[in-house]
C-alpha positions in Angstrom: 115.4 -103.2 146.7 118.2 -105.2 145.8 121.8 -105.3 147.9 124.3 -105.6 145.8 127.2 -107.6 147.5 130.7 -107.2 145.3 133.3 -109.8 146.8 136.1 -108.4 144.0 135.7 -105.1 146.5 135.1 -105.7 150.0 133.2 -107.4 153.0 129.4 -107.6 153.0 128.2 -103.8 154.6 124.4 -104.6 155.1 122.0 -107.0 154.2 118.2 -106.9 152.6 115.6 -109.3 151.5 117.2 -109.3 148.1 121.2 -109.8 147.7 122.7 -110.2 144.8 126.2 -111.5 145.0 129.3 -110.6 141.8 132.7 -112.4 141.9 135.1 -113.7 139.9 135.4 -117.6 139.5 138.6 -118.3 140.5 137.9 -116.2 143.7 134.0 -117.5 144.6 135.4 -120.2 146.9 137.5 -117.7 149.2 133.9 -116.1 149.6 132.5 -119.0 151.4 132.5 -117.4 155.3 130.8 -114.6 153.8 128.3 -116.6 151.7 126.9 -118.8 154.8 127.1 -115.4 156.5 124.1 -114.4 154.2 122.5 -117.4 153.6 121.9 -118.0 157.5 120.9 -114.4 157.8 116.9 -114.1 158.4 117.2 -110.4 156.9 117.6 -112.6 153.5 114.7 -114.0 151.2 116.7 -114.9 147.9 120.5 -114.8 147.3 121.3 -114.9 143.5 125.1 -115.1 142.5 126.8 -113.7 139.3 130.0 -115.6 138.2 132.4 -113.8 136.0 135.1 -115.8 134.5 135.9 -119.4 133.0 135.6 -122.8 134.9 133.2 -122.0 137.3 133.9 -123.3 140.8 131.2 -123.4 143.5 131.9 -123.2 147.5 129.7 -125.5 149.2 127.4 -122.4 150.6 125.8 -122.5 147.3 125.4 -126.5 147.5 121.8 -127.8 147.1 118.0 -126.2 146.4 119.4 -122.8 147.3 121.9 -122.7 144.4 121.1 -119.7 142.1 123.8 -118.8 139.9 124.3 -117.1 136.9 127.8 -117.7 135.1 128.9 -115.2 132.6 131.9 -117.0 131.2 133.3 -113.7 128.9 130.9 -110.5 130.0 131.9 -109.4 126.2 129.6 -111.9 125.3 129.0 -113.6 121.5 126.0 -113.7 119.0 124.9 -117.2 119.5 121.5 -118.7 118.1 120.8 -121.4 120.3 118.9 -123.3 118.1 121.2 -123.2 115.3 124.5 -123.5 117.2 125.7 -120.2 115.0 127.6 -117.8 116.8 129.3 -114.5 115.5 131.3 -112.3 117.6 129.8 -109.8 119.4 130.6 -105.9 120.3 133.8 -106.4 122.2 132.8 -104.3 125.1 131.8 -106.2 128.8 128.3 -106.0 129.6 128.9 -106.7 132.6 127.4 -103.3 134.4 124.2 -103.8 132.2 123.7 -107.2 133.5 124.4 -105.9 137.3 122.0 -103.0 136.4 119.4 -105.6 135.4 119.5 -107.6 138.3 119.1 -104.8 140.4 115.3 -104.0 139.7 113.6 -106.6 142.4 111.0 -107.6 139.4 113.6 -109.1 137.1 115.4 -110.5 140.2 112.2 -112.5 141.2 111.9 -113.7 138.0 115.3 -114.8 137.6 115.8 -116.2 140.9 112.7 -118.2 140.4 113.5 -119.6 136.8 116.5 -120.8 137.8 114.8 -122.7 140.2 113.4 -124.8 137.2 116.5 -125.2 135.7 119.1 -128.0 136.7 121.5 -127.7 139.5 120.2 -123.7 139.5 123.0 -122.1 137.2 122.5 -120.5 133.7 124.4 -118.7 131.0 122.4 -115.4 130.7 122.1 -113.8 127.4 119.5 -111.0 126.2 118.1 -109.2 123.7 117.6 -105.7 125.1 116.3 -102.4 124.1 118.2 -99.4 125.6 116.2 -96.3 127.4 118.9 -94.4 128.3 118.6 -91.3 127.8 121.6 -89.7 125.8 124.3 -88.1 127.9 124.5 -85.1 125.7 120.6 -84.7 126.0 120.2 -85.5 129.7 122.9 -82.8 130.5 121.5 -80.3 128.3 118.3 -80.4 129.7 120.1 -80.6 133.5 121.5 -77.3 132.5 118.3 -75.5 131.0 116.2 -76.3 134.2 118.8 -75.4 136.5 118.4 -71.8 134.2 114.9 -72.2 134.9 115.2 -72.5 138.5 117.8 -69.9 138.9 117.6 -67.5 136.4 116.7 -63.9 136.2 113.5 -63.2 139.0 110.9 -60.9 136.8 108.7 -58.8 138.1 105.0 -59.8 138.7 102.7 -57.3 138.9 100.2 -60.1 138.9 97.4 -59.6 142.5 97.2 -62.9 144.1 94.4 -64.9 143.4 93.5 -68.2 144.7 90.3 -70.2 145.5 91.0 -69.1 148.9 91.8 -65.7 148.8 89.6 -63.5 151.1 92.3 -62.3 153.5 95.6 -61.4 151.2 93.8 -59.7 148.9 92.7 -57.1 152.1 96.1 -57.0 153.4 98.0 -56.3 150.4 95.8 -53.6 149.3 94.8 -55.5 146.1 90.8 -54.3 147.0 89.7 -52.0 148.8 89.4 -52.2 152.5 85.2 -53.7 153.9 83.1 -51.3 155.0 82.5 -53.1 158.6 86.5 -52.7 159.1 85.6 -49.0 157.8 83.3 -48.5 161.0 86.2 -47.7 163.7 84.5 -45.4 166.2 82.6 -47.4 169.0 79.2 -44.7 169.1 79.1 -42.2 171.6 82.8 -43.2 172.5 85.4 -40.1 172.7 86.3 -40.0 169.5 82.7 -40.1 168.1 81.9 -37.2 170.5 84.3 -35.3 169.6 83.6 -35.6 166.1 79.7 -35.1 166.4 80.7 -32.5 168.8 82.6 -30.4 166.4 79.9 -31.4 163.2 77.2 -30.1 165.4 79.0 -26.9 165.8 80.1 -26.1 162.9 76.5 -26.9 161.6 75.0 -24.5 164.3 77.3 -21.8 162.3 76.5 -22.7 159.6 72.6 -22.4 160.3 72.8 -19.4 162.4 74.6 -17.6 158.8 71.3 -19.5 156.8 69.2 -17.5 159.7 70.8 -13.9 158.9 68.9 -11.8 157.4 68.6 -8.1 155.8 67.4 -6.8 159.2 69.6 -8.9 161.6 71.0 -6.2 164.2 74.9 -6.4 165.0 74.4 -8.7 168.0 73.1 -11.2 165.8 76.6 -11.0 162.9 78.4 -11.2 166.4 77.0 -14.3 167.2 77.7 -15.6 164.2 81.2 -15.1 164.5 81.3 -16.2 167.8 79.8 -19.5 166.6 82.5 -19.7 163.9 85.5 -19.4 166.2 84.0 -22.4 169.0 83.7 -24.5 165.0 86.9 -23.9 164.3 87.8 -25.2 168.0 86.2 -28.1 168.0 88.2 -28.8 164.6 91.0 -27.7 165.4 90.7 -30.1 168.4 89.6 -33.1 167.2 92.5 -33.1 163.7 95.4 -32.3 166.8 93.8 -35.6 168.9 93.5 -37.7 165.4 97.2 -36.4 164.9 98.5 -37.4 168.6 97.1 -40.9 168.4 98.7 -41.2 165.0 101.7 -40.3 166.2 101.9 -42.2 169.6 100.5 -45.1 168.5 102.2 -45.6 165.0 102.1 -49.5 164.7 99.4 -51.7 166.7 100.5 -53.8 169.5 99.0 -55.2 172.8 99.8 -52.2 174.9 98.4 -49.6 172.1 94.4 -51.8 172.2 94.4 -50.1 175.8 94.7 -46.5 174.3 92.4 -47.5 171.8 90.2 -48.8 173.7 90.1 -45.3 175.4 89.4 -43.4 172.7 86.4 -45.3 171.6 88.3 -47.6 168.8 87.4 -50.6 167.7 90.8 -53.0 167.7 90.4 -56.5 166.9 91.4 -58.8 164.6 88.6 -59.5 162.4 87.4 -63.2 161.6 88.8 -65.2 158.3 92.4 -63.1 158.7 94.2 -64.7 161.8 97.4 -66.6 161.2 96.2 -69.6 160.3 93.9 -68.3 157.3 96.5 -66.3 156.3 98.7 -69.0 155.9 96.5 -71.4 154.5 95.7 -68.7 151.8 99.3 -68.9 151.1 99.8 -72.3 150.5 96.9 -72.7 148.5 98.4 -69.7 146.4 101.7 -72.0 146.3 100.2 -75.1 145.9 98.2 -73.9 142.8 101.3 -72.4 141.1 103.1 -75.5 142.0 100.6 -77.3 140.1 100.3 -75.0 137.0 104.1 -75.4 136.6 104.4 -71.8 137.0 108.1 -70.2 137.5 109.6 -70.3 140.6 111.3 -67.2 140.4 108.2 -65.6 139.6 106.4 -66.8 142.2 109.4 -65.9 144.6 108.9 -62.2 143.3 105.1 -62.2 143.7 105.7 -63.6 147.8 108.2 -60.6 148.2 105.9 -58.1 146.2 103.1 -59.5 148.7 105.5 -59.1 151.5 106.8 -55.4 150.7 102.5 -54.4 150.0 100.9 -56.1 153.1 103.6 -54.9 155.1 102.3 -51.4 157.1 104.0 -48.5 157.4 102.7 -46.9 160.8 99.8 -44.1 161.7 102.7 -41.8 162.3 102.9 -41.9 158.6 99.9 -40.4 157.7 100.1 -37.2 160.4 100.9 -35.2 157.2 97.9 -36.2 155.3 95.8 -34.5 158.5 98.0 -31.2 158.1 96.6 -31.5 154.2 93.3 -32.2 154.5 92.5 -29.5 157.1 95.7 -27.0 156.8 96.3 -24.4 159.7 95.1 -21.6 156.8 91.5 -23.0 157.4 92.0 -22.8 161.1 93.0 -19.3 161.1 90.3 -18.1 158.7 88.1 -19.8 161.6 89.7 -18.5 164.5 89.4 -15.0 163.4 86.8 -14.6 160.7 86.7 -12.1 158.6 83.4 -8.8 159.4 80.8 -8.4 157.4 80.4 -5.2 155.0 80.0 -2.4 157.6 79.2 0.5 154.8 75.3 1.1 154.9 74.8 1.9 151.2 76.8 -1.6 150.7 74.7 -3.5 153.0 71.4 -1.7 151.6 72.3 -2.3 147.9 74.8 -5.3 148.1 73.1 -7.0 150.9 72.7 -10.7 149.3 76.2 -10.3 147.5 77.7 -9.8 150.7 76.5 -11.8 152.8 77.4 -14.7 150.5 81.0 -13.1 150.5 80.7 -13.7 154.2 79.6 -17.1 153.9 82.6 -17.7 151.3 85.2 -16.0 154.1 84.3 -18.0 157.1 85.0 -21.0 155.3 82.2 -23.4 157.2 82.1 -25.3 154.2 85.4 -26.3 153.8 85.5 -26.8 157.8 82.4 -29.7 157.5 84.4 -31.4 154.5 87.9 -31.4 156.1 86.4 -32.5 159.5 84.1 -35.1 157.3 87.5 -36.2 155.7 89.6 -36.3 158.9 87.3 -39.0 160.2 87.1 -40.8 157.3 90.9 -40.9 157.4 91.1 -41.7 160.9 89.0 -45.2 160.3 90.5 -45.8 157.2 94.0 -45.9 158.9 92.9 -47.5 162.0 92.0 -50.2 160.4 95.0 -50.8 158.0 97.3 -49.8 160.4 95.7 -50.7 164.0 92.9 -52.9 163.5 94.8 -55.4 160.9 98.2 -54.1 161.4 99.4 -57.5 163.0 97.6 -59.8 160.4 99.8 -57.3 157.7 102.5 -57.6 159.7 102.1 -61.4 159.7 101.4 -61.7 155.9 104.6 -60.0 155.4 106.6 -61.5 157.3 105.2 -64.9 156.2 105.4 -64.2 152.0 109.2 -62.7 152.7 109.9 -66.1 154.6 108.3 -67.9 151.9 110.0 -66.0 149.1 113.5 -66.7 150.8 113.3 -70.4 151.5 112.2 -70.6 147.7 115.2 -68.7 146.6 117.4 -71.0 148.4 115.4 -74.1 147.4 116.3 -72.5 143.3 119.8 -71.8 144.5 120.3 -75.4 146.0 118.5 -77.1 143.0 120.3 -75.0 140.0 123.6 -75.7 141.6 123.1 -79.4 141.9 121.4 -80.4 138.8 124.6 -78.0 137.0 126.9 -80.6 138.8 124.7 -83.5 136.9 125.3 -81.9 133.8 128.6 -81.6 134.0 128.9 -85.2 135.2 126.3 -86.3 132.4 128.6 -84.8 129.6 131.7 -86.9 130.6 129.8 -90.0 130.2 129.5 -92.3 127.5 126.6 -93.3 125.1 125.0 -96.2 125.3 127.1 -99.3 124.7 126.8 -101.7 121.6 125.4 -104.7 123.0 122.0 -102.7 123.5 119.4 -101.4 120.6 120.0 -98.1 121.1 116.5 -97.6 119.3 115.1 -95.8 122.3 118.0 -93.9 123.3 118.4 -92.0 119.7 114.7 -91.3 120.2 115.2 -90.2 123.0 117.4 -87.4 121.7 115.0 -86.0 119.6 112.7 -85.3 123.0 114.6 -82.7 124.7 112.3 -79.9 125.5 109.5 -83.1 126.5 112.5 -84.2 129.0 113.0 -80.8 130.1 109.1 -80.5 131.5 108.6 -83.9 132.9 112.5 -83.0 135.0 110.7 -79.5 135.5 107.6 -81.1 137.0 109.1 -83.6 138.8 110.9 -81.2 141.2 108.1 -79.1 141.5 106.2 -81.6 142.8 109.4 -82.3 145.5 109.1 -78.5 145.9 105.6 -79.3 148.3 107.3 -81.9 149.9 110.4 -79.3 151.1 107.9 -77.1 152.1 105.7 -79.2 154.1 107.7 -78.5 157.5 107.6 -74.9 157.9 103.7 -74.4 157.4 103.2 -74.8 161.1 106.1 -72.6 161.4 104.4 -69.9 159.4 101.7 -69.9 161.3 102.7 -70.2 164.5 105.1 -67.0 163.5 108.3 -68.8 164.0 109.7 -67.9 160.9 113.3 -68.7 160.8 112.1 -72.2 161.8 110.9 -72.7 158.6 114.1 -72.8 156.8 115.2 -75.8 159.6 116.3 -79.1 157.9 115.4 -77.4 154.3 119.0 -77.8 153.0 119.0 -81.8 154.4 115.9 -82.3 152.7 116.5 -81.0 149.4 120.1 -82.6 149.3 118.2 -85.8 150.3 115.4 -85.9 147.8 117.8 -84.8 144.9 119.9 -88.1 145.6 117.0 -90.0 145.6 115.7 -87.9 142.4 119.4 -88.7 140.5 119.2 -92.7 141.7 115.6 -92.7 140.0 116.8 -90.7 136.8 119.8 -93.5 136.4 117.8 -96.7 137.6 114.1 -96.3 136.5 114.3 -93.4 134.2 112.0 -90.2 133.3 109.2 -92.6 132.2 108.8 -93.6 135.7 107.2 -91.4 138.4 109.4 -91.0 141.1 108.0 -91.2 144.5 107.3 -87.5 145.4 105.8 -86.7 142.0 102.1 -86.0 142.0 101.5 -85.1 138.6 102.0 -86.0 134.8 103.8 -83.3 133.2 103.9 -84.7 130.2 105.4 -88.3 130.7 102.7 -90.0 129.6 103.2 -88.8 126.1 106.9 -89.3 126.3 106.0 -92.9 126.9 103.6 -92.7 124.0 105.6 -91.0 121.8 109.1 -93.1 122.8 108.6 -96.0 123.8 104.7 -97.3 122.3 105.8 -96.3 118.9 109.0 -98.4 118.9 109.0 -101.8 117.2 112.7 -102.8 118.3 110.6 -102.8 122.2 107.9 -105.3 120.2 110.7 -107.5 118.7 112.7 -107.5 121.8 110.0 -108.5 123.8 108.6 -111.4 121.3 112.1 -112.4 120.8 112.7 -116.2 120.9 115.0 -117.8 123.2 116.0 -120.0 121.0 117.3 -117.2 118.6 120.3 -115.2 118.1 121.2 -113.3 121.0 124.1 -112.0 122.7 125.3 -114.5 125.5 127.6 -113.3 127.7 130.2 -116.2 127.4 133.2 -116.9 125.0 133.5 -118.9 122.3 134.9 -121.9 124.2 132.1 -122.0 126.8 129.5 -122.8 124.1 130.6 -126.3 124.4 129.4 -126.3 128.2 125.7 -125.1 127.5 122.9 -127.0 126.4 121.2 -126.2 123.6 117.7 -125.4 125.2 116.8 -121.9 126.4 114.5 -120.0 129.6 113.1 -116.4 129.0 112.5 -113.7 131.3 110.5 -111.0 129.8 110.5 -107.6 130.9 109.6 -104.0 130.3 109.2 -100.9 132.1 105.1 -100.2 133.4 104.6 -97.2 131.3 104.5 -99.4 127.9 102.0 -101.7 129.3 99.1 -102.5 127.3 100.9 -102.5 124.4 99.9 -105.9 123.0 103.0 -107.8 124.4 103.4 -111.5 124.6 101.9 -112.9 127.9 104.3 -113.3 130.9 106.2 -110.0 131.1 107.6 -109.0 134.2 106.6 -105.0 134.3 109.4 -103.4 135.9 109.6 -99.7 137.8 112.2 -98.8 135.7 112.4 -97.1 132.4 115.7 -98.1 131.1 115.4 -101.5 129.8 112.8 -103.7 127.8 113.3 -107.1 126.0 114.5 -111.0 126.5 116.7 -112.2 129.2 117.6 -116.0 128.2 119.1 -118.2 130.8 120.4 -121.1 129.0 121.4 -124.6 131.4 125.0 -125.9 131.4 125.2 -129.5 130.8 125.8 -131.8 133.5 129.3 -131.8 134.8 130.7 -128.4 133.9 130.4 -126.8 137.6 133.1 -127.7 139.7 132.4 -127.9 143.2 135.2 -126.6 145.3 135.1 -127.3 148.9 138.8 -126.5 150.4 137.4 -122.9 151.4 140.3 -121.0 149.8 139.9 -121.3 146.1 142.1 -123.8 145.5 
């Protein structure tokens, strides 16, 4: 990193290895307490200075080997060819900032810092032929705008089940498949549920055997029995859908003081293996992470987490008391409690004797009383394990995905509303200025929706980064924690995201970004297939250039020339001349030429004060 040290502006606020150092000539002397102040300092590896303005004037702090200056005599610059001596005016706008800009990547800095160190007395005229990568305001805060729509726009409704390498647990929870058959099992054998259900199977299969048994010459004792044995079935039925009904209703949702009840009914409660917190979790992320990766909508995801949330999320046993009163209704009860008589007439029983018994069979309903007591265990393990069994791993799922889906929602809230600020700052700037090809730049404009994905990816990929805290606090079910620091570190990152949009540019990956998302044939498309980046770079230093001095001060250089190379690292490989400096940012490529002054034209000043 480079510090930038303005003495037109104020005192010296920090130091770094790199400093670079702007003031005006006539002022540089008064800056001499400050100047030792950084050139003693240990923090510092190289100092270089930029001179603006005529007559340059030296303090003695840049006296000696140290001495690295660079003297822009008119930052407007001319079109000078050194090896001709034929100059031209030039744009008529300072170049100062582009120059600043320049020295502020640390690779062009090395290099200039130690060229200059080759050069005579360590001060140069710069001058440069550049190419521009700006991207166009117009474009940059069009596409600003469309993936703040992006990130903020309309949530749709995914009906979509989730589905991820990992996904054995939410898939359970949410009801997306069907529940295992080992969670299906719920009655510990011979505990007091199973009892009481085999006790009323076995007795309403006792009626229904002793009916099988009657026959034609059965005596009345033997109907009696019958109906005796129908009434204890419809008992023992009656009995066990009023206790499935009382534990669905003082139970309702599963917590540590209902496993005791459970436990004394004969019911299996415990969480089974692969769904505890952290697998649930983990199966999130890795749902996240994947749609992260496949540059899949945010707001769509955010409605998948809250449809997850709102379908894992149980309701209660207490819920499903109804469903009893369906499945075995009261009507069957009573046909059970007081069955109806067989034909008493003799000429019906002599004649009709097979048709009425199976009228009998029809009335006392022992059919319907095996399938509704059948279906009242099957709903009993059925809801103790979605309800009971798994009702704190739902419990946790939803609570988690809801989480999820609301620290994304105020991740797209935070990011729409700060990349529309960027926009609107983007489209009250101006283009790029005349003393740069603008080759780049116009192609650039002609790439919107390619800029649009690569700013799209990039802040997906910071997306995992935001995240990253509040895992643990998902799992560990502290859930409010993981929204703790999230609006510091998305604030944070998108500063650092805006500095590397205006200092490196999209061709560069910034820090946090993990995957392509197209760059690569932006780069290709941009900057490989221009020839002003091939002519810039192969420029000559002897040849016409802009030099940022005026007319007057050509007298003062010599008519020999130093290059600096440089070019952003996504165009290397390009078949460039040897010796360019590969820079980290994507805004500039070409010839930086320090020309030497002749002897005698720096005055050293060494009253202190300027004068």
């Amino acid at each position: 990193m480079v510090v930038v040290l303005d003495l037109r502006k104020g005192e010296l606020e920090r130091l770094g290895s790199r400093v670079l150092v702007v003031a005006d000539t006539e002022r540089l002397a008064a800056g001499q307490r400050v100047l030792q102040e950084v050139f003693s300092s240990r923090l510092v590896r190289a100092v270089l200075v930029v001179a603006v303005g005529p007559d340059v004037r030296l303090p003695p702090a840049l006296d000696g080997e140290s001495r690295r200056v660079l003297w822009v005599g008119d930052p407007c610059g001319i079109l000078w060819d050194a090896d001709t001596g034929e100059a031209a005016h030039g744009p008529g706008v300072s170049s100062e900032a582009i120059l600043i800009d320049l020295l502020t990547q640390p690779e062009v800095f090395d290099e200039v810092v130690n060229s200059l160190g080759d050069i005579p007395y360590g001060t140069a005229s710069p001058g440069w032929r550049i190419v521009a990568g700006r991207i166009d305001p117009e474009v940059l805060a069009q596409a600003f705008r469309e993936v703040a729509e992006r990130f903020h726009g309309p949530v749709p409704q995914d009906t979509a089940s989730f589905n991820s390498p990992l996904a054995t647990a939410l898939p359970v929870l949410s009801g997306t498949v069907d529940l295992p058959a080992d969670l299906l099992d719920a009655l510990i054998p011979e505990g007091p549920m199973d009892r009481l259900y085999r006790q009323a199977a076995a007795q309403v299969d006792r009626a229904a055997r002793a009916l099988d048994d009657l026959s034609y010459f059965s005596p009345a004792p033997a109907r009696a029995a019958i109906t005796d044995e129908v009434i204890a079935a419809g008992r023992a039925l009656a009995e066990f859908r009023d206790t499935v009904a009382r534990l669905f209703s003082d139970i309702d949702h599963a917590d540590e003081a209902a496993a005791e009840t459970l436990a004394f009914h004969g019911i299996r409660f415990a969480t089974p293996a692969g769904m505890g917190s952290a697998e649930i979790v983990g199966e999130l992320r890795a749902d996240v992470d994947a749609a992260l990766a496949e540059r899949k909508s945010l707001t769509r995801l955010v409605s998948r987490l809250r449809q997850l949330a709102d379908h894992s999320a149980p309701i209660g046993s207490a819920a499903f008391v109804g469903d009893l009163r369906r499945i075995c209704p009261d009507e069957l009860l009573n046909a059970l409690h007081a069955p109806a008589d067989f034909p008493a007439r003799l000429v019906d029983r002599f004649v009709f004797w097979r048709r009425s018994r199976a009228w009998w069979r029809e009335q006392l309903s022992l059919g319907a009383a095996r399938t509704a007591l059948d279906e009242l265990r099957s709903r009993l393990e059925r809801v103790a394990a979605s309800e009971w069994t798994l009702g704190r791993a739902r419990t946790h799922t939803s609570d988690a995905a809801r989480m999820l889906a609301a620290v994304l929602n105020e991740v797209c809230g935070q990011v729409s509303g700060t990349l529309m600020d960027w926009s609107r700052a983007e489209a009250g700037q101006a283009a790029a200025g005349p003393a740069l090809d603008e080759e780049v730049t116009v192609r650039l404009r002609d790439r919107g929706g390619q800029l649009r994905e690569v700013i799209t990816g990039d802040l997906l990929d910071a997306v995992s980064g935001w995240l990253e805290p509040g895992w643990t606090s998902l799992e560990h079910g502290d859930y409010r924690d993981a929204q703790s620091g999230l609006e510091l570190r998305v604030d944070e990152t998108l500063r650092q995201y805006r500095y590397h949009l205006v200092h490196r540019g999209v061709q560069e990956r910034p820090d946090f970004g993990t995957g392509d998302a197209g760059r690569q044939q932006l780069v290709d498309a941009v900057w490989r297939q221009s020839q002003q980046v091939v002519r810039a770079l192969s420029a000559q230093p002897g040849g016409q250039m802009l030099q940022l001095c005026g007319d007057r001060d050509l007298a003062a250089l010599l008519h020999q020339a130093y290059a600096v190379r440089f070019a952003p690292r996504a165009v290397r490989g390009q078949g460039n001349p040897p010796g360019v400096v590969w820079t980290r940012s994507g805004q500039y490529a070409g010839t930086l030429r320090l020309v030497p002054l002749r002897p005698g034209t720096v005055e050293e000043n060494w009253s202190g004060d300027g004068t």
